[in-house]
N, C-alpha and C positions, 0 to 999 in steps of 0.2 A: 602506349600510355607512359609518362613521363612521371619519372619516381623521386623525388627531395627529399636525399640523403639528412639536410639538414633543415628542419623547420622552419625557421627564419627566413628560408629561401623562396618556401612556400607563398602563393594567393593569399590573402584573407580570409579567404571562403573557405580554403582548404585546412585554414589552423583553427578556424570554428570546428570545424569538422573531426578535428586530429582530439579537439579539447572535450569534446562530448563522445569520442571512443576511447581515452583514456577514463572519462567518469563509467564508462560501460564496460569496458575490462575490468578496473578493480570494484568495482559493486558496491561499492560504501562512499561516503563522507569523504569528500575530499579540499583541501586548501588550492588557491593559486600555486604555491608554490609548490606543494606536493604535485599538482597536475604537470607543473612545468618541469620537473625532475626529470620526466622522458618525453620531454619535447625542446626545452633548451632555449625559448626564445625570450629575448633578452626580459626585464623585469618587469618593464613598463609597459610592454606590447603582452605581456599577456595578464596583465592586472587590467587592462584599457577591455582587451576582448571579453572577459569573463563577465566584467561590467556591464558589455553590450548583452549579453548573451542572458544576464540575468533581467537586467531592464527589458529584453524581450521575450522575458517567457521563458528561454530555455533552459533554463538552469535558476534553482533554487534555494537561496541562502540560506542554511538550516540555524538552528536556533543559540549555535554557537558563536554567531557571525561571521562565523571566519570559512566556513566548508560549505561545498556546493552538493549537488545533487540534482539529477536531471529536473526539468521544471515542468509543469502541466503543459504549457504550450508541448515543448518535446513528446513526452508521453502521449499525448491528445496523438503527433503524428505517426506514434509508434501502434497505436489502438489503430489509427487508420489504415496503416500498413496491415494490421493482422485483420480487420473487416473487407479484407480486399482478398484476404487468401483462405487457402482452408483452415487454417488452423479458427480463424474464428467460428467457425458453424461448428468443428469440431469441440472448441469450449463450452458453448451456446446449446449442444449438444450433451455435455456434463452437468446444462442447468436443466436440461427439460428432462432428463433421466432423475436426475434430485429433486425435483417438485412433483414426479411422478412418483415417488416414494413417501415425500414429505405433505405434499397437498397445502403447501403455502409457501410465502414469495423467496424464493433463493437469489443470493449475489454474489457475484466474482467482486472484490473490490483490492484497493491498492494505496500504501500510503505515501501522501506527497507532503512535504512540510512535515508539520503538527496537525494534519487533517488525513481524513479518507477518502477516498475518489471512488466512485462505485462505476464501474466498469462495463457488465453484464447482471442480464436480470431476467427473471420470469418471474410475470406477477399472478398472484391468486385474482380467481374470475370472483374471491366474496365481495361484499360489498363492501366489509368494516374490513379496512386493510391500510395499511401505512406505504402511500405513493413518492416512491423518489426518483427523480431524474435522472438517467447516464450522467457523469459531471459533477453531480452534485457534491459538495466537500460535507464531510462531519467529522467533529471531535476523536480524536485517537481514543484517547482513555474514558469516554464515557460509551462506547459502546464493543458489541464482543467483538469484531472484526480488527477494530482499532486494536484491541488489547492484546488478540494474536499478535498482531504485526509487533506491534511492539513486545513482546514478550520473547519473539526468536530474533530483534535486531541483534546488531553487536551490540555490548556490554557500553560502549562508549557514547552510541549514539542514544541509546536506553537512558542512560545519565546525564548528556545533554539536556533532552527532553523532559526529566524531574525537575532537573535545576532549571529552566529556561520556560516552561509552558503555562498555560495558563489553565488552570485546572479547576473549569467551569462548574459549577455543582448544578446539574441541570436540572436533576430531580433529589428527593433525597436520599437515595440508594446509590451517587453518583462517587464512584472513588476520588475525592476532589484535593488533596493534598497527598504528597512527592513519598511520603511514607506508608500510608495507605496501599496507593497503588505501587510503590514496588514490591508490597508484599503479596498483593494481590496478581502481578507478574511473575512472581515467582512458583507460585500455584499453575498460573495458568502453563507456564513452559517445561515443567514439570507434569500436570495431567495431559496436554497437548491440545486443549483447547479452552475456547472462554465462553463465558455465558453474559448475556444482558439482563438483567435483573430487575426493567424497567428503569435502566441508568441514563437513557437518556432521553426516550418519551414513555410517561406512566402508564401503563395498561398496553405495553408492547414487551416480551422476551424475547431471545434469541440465542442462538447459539451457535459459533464459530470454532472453524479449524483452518489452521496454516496449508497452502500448495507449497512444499518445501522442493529446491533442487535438490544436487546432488550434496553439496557443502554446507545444507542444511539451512540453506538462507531461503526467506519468504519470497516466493514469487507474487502472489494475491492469499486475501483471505475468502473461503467460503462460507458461506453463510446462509440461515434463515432464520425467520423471524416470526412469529404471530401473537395475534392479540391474548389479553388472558384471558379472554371470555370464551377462546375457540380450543387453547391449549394453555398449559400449566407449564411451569418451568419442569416438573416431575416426568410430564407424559414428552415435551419435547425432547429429554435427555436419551429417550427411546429411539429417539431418528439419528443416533450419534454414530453408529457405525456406518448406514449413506449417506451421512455428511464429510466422514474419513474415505468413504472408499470413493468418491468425487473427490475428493481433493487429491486424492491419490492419481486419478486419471487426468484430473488438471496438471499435476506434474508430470505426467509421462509425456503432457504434449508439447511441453518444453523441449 
């Protein structure tokens, strides 16, 4: 296998490649030029690739303009990757153990942008139940999954996303302005988890916990949800310790 010493020496294909395992080593927010710190290639060729790479998907311009982040295309292939091995049955496996405890719809999801990607799902056999698609994006801060995630980001990207988002009021329980909800994060990362409150569709609660590594950063949020006709924000706070001890096992299988 043929090793370059120096980037620039590299394929094309191969500095795509160099540039989306650099955003994968350091785990946060990153610029062109912070990417190209440990890669070296000249200024132009790697402002040109990251362009490409955003323009197709794979990389995400976050709300600063300036930092990237893996993109849905990317993630979509890394989801594919883990539906091909064990470890998916084995997540998928922390859902149907958590819906056997909770007896309504649980989700692994994951934040891309200013949105949430729901990942994994077991849904309730009732009838009155709120149906969302793998894929499907929603609001960070108006619902609990979102507000985990954001609530253990780093402190920088947390503050991009006040100053920068759009903070939809979807219902009126919906934390919709940069004061609000940091105060409301502040709660949440402090008790370790969030609730929905009917903040982003009326007549639905929920209540979410972080899958944290080792360095305490958010892998996925877990979650469920139900109508308030079936449960109360009061009785669902009751399912709060198998909603932690699943997300506990969502992290071990990191």
């Amino acid at each position: 296998m043929q090793e370059y010493q120096d980037s620039s020496q590299a394929p094309p294909s191969l500095r795509n490649l160099q540039i989306l395992e650099v955003l994968a080593r350091e785990a946060r927010p990153m610029t062109a030029t912070e990417i190209n710190a440990s890669l070296g290639l000249p200024k132009p060729t790697i402002h040109r690739l990251v362009a490409t790479l955003e323009q197709e998907g794979y990389l995400s311009r976050q709300l600063d303009g300036r930092s990237y982040l893996p993109g849905l295309k990317l993630r979509r292939m890394m989801l594919g990757v883990m539906h091909a091995g064990q470890y998916d049955l084995a997540r998928h496996d922390v859902l149907v153990r958590l819906f056997a405890s909770v007896g309504e719809t649980c989700s692994i999801s994951i934040p891309e942008g200013d949105t949430l990607v729901y990942v994994d799902r077991v849904e309730t056999n009732w009838p009155l139940r709120l149906v969302i698609r793998l894929g499907t994006r929603v609001p960070l801060h108006a619902t609990a999954a979102g507000k985990v995630c954001l609530a253990f980001m780093n402190p920088q990207s947390v503050e991009h996303f006040l100053r920068h988002a759009q903070l939809h009021p979807h219902t009126p329980n919906t934390f919709a302005s940069a004061e609000s909800l940091r105060e409301e994060l502040a709660r949440v990362r402090e008790q370790g988890h969030a609730i929905d409150d009917q903040e982003f569709i009326p007549g639905m609660v929920g209540i979410s916990v972080p899958a944290l590594d080792s360095r305490g950063r958010v892998l996925a949020a877990v979650t469920f949800h139900a109508p308030v006709q079936r449960m109360s924000l009061d009785t669902a706070m009751t399912h709060l310790p198998a909603l932690q001890r699943a997300a506990r096992e969502l992290a071990d299988l990191a």
